[in-house]
C-alpha positions in Angstrom: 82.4 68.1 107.4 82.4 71.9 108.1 81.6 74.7 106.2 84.2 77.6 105.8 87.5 76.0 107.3 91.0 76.8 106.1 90.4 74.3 103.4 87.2 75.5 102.4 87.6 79.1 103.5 84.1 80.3 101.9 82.1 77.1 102.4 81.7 76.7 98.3 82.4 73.2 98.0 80.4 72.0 100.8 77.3 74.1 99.7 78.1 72.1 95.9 77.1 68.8 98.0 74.4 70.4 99.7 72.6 71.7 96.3 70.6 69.0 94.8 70.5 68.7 91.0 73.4 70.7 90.5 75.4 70.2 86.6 79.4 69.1 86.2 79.6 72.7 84.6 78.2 74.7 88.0 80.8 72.5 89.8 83.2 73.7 87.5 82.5 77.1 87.9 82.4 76.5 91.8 85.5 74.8 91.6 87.1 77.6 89.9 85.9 80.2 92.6 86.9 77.7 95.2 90.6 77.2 93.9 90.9 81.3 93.5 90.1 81.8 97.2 92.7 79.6 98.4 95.1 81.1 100.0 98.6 81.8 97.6 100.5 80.1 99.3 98.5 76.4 99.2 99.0 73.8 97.6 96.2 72.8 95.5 96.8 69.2 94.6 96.9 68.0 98.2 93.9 70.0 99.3 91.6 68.6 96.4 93.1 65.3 97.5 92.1 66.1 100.8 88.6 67.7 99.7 88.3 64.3 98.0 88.8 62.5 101.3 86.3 64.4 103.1 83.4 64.2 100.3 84.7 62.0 97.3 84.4 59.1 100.0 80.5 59.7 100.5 79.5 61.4 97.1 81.3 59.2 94.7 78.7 60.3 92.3 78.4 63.7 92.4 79.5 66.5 89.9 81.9 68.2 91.9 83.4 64.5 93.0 84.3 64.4 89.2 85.3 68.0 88.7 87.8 67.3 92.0 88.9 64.0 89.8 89.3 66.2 86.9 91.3 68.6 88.5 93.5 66.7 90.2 94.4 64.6 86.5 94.4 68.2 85.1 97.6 69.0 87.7 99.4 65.7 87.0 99.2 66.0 83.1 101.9 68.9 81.7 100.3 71.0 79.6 102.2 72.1 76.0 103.0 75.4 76.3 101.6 77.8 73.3 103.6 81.0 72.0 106.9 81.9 71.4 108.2 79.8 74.5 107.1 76.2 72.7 108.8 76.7 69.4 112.2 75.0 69.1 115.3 77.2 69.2 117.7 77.6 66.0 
C-alpha cells in the first residue's frame, strides 16, 4: 500500500483507512475528491476495482470499503436520464 501513486495520485483514499472513526458520508466526500483528481483519461471502474483489491481485501468493514462498493454498483446501474432527452419522441 502506497500513498500518492498513479492510482491514488493525492494519497486521499489511503489517508480514509488511516483516519479512525471516520463516517460513510466523509468517505463519500473523499471519494468524490478522489475520482475528480483522476486523471481524464482513466477509467474509473477498474481503478476502484483495483482500489478495492489493495484495501477492500483488509478493510472489509470500513466506510470507504462500502462507498468503493457503492460506486462501483453506481457505474453498472444506468441511470434514467432527466430533461428533454428522456421524453419519448412524437
Amino acid at each position: 500500500m502506497s500513498k500518492g501513486d498513479a492510482l491514488d495520485p493525492k494519497g486521499l483514499i489511503y489517508e480514509s483507512y488511516q483516519i479512525e472513526g471516520i463516517t460513510k458520508a466523509e468517505c463519500r466526500s473523499i471519494f468524490l475528491d478522489w475520482a475528480l483528481s483522476l486523471p481524464l483519461d482513466t477509467e474509473t471502474g477498474p481503478t476502484i476495482r483495483l482500489m478495492l483489491e489493495r484495501y477492500g481485501t483488509t478493510a472489509d468493514q470500513h466506510p470507504m470499503t462500502d462507498v468503493m462498493r457503492e460506486g462501483l454498483q453506481g457505474m453498472a446501474t444506468p441511470q434514467r436520464r432527466g430533461g428533454w432527452k428522456s421524453r419519448p419522441r412524437h
